[in-house]
C-alpha positions as CSV (number, residue, x, y, z in Angstrom):
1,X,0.0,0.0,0.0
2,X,1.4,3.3,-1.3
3,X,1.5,6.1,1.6
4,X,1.0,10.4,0.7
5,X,5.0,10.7,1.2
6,X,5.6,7.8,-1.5
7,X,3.2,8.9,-3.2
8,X,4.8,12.8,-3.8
9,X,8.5,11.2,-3.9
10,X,7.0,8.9,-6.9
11,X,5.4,12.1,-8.4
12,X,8.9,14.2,-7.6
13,X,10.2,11.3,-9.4
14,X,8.7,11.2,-12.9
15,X,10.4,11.4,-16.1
16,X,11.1,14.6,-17.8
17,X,9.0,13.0,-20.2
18,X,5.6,13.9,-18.2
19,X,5.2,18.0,-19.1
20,X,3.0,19.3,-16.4
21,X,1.6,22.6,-16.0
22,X,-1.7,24.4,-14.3
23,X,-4.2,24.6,-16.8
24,X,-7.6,26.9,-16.3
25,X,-6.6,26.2,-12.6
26,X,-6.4,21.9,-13.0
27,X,-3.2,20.5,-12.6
28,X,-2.8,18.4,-15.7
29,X,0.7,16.7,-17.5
30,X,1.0,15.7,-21.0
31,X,2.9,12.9,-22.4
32,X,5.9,13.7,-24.8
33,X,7.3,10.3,-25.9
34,X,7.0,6.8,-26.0
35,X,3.5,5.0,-27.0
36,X,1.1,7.4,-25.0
37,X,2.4,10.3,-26.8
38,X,0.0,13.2,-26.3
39,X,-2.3,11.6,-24.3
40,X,-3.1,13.7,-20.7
41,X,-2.4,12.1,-17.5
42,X,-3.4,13.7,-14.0
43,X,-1.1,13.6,-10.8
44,X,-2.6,10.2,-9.5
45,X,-2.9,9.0,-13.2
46,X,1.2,9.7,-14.2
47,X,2.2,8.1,-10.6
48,X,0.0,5.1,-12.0
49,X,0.8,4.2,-15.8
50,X,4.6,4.5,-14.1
51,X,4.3,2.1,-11.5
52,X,1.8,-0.1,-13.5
53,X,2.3,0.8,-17.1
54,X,-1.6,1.4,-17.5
55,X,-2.9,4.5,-18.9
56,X,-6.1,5.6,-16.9
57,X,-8.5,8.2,-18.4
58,X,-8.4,11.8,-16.2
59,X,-12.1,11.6,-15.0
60,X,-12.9,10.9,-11.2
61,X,-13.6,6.8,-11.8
62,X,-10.5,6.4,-13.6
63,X,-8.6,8.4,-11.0
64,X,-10.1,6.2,-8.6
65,X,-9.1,3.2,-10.2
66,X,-5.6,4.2,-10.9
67,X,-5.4,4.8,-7.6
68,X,-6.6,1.8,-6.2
69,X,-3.8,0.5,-8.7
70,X,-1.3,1.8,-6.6
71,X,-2.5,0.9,-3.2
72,X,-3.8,4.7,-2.3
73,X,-6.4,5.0,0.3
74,X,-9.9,6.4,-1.2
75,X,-10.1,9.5,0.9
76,X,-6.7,10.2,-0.6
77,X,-7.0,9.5,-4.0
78,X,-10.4,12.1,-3.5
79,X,-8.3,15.2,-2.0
80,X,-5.5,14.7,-5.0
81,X,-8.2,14.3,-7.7
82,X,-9.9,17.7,-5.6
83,X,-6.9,19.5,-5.7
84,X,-5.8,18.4,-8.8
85,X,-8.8,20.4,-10.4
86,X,-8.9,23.1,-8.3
87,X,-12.3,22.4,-6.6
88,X,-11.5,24.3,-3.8
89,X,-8.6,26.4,-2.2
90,X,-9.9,26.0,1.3
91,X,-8.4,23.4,4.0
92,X,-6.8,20.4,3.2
93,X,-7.3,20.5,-1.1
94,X,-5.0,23.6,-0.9
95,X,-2.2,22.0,1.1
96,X,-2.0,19.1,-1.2
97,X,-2.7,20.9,-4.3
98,X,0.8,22.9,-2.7
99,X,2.5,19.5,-1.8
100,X,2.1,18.4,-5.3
101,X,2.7,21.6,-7.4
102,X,5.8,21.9,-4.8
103,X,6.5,17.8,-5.8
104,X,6.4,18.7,-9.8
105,X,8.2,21.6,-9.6
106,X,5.6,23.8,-10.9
């Protein structure tokens, strides 16, 4: 089971190959090479296809199941996917919407 710290040191830890940016306030990434080329990946979604090598859709059930792919807890996987698309900048969504901007260098 994946922990939040292995989680952001696995998301500190991508490829250059992931090209991540805010975009309309959502945290998304865009693949440059390989077979996925061009396809767009969230946080939860990049950590997954590289510790699983499957590509997950960016909507909430895929997030969840990518997730669950890489042994993150539900509540979890809900206040990345939250922060991740900037439903709110109050409480907890705004520190980990920091912890992973801080994580890809953004």
């Amino acid at each position: 089971m994946m922990e939040s710290n292995d989680f952001y040191s696995a998301l500190g830890d991508l490829p250059q190959y992931y090209n991540f940016g805010v975009t309309d306030g959502s945290i998304t990434g865009e693949i440059r090479r390989g077979e996925n080329r061009g396809s767009t990946v969230n946080p939860v979604t990049a950590v997954a296809l590289r510790e699983t090598g499957v590509l997950f859709g960016t909507n909430k059930r895929d997030t969840v199941k990518a997730g669950r792919a890489i042994g993150l807890s539900n509540k979890f996987i809900n206040h990345v996917y939250s922060a991740s698309n900037a439903a709110s900048n109050r409480g907890n969504t705004q520190v980990v919407r920091g912890k992973i901007k801080n994580a890809l260098e953004i």
